[in-house]
MIDOSE-1310 file (N, C-alpha, C; in nm, 2 decimals, decimal comma, always signed):
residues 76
xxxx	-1,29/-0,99/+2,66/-1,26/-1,09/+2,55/-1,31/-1,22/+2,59; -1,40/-1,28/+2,50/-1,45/-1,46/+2,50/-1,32/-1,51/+2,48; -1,33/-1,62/+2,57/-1,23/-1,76/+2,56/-1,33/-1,86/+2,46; -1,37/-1,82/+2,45/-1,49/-1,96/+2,36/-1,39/-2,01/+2,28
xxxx	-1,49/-2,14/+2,23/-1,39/-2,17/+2,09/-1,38/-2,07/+1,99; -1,50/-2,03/+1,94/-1,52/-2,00/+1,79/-1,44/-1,85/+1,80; -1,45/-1,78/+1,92/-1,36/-1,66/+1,94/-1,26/-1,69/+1,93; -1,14/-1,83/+1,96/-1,06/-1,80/+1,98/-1,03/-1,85/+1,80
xxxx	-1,11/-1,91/+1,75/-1,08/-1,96/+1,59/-1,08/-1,85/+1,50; -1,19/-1,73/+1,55/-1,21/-1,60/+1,47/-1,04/-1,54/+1,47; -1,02/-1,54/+1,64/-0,90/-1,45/+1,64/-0,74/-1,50/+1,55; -0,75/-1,67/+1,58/-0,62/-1,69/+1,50/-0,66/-1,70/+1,31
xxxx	-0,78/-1,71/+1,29/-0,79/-1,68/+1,17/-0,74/-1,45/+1,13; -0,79/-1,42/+1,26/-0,73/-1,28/+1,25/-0,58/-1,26/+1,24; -0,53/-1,36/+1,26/-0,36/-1,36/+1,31/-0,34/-1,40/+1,21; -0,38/-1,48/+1,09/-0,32/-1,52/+0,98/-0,36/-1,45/+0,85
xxxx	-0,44/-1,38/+0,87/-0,50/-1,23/+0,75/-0,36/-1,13/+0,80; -0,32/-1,15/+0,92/-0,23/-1,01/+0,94/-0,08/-1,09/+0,92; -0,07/-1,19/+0,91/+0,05/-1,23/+0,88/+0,08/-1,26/+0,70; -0,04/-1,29/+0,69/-0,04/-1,29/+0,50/-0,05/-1,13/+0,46
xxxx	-0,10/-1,05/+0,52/-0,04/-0,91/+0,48/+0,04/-0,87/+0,51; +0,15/-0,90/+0,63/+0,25/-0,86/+0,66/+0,36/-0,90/+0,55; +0,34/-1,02/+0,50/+0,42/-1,09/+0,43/+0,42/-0,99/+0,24; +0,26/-0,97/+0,22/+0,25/-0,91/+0,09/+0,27/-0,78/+0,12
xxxx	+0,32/-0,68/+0,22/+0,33/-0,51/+0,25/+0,48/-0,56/+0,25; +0,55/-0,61/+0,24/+0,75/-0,67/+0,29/+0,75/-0,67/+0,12; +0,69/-0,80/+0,03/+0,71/-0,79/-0,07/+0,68/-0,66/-0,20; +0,60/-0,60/-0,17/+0,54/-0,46/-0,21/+0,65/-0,35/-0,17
xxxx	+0,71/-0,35/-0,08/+0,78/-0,26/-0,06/+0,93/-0,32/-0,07; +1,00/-0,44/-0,13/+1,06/-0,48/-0,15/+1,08/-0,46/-0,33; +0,99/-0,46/-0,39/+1,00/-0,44/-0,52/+1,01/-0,28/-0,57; +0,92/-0,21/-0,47/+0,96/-0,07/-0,48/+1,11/-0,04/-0,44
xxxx	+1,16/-0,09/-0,37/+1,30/-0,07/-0,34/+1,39/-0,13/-0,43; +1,39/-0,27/-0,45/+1,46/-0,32/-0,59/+1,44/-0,19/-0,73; +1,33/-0,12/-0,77/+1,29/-0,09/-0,88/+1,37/+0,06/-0,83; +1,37/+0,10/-0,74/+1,49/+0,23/-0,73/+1,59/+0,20/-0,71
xxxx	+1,64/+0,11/-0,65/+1,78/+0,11/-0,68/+1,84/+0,03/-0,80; +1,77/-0,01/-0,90/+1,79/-0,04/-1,03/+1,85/+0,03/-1,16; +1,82/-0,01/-1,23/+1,84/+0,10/-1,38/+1,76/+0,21/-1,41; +1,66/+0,17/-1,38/+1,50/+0,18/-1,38/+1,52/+0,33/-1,32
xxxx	+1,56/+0,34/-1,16/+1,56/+0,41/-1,08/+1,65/+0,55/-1,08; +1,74/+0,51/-1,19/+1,82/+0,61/-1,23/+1,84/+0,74/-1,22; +1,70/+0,67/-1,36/+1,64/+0,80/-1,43/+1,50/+0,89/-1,40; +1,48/+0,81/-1,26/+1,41/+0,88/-1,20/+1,35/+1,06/-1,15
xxxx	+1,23/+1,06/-1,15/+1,25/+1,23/-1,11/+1,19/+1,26/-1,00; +1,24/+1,37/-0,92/+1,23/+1,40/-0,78/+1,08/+1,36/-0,75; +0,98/+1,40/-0,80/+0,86/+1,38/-0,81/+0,78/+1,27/-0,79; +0,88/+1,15/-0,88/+0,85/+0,98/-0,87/+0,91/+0,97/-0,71
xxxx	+1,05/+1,03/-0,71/+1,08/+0,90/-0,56/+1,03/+0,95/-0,46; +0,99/+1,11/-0,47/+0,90/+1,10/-0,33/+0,76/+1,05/-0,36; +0,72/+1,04/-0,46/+0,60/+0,92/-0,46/+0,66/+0,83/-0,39; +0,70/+0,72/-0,46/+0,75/+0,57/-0,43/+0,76/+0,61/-0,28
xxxx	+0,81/+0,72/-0,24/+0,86/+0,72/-0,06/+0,73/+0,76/+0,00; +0,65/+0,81/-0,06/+0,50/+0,86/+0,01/+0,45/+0,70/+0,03; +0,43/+0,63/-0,06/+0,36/+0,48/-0,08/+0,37/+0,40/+0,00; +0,55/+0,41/+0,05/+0,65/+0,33/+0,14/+0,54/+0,37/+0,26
xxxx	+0,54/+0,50/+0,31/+0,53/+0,55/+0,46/+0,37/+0,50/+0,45; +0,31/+0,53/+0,33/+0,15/+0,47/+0,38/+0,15/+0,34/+0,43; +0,24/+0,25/+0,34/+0,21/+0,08/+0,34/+0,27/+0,10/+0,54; +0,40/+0,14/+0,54/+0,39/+0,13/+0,70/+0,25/+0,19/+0,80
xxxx	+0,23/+0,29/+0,74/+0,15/+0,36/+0,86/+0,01/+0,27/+0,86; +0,02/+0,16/+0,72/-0,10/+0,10/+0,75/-0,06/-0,05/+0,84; +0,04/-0,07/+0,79/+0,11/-0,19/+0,90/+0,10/-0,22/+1,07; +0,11/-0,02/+1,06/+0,07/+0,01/+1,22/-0,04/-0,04/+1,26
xxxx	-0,13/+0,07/+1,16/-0,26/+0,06/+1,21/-0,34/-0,10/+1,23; -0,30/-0,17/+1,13/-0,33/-0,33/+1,16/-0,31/-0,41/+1,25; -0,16/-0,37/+1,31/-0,06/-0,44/+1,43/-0,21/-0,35/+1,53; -0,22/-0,25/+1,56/-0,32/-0,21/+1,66/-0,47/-0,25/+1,66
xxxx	-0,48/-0,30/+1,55/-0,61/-0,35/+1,55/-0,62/-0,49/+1,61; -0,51/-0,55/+1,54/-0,50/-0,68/+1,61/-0,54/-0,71/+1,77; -0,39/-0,61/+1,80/-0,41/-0,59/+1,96/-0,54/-0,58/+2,01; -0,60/-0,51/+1,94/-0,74/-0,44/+2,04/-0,85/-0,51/+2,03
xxxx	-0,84/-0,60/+1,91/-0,97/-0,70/+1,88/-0,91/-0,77/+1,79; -1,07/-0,77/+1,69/-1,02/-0,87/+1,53/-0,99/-0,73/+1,44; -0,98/-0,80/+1,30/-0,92/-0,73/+1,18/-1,07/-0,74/+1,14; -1,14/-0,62/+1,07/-1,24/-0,59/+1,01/-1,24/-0,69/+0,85
């Protein structure tokens, strides 16, 4: 890993793409959770919430995968 400047300006610009997505995958999955436990959510069918719960586990599994990219370099 470069200590340079511009490396080190690339990487905290990479730290703040992963913290503005961290922030919009919380809200995304915050409204999916308000929207089932709602009214809305009621009347839901088995079909919808394991959607909504399929969407949940992607937005995490991609949370992961981001948190590891970070680690290992920059964010593409």
């Amino acid at each position: 890993m470069s200590l340079g400047i511009e490396s080190m300006r690339s990487h905290q610009y990479s730290v703040g793409i992963f913290v503005f997505m961290m922030i919009s995958m919380a809200l995304f999955v915050g409204i999916i959770i308000g929207y089932m436990k709602g009214d809305a959510g009621k009347g839901m069918k088995t079909g919808e919430r394991v959607l909504l719960l399929m969407i949940g586990l992607g937005v995490a599994v991609a949370a992961v995968f981001a948190a590891v990219q970070l680690l290992d370099g920059f964010l593409f």
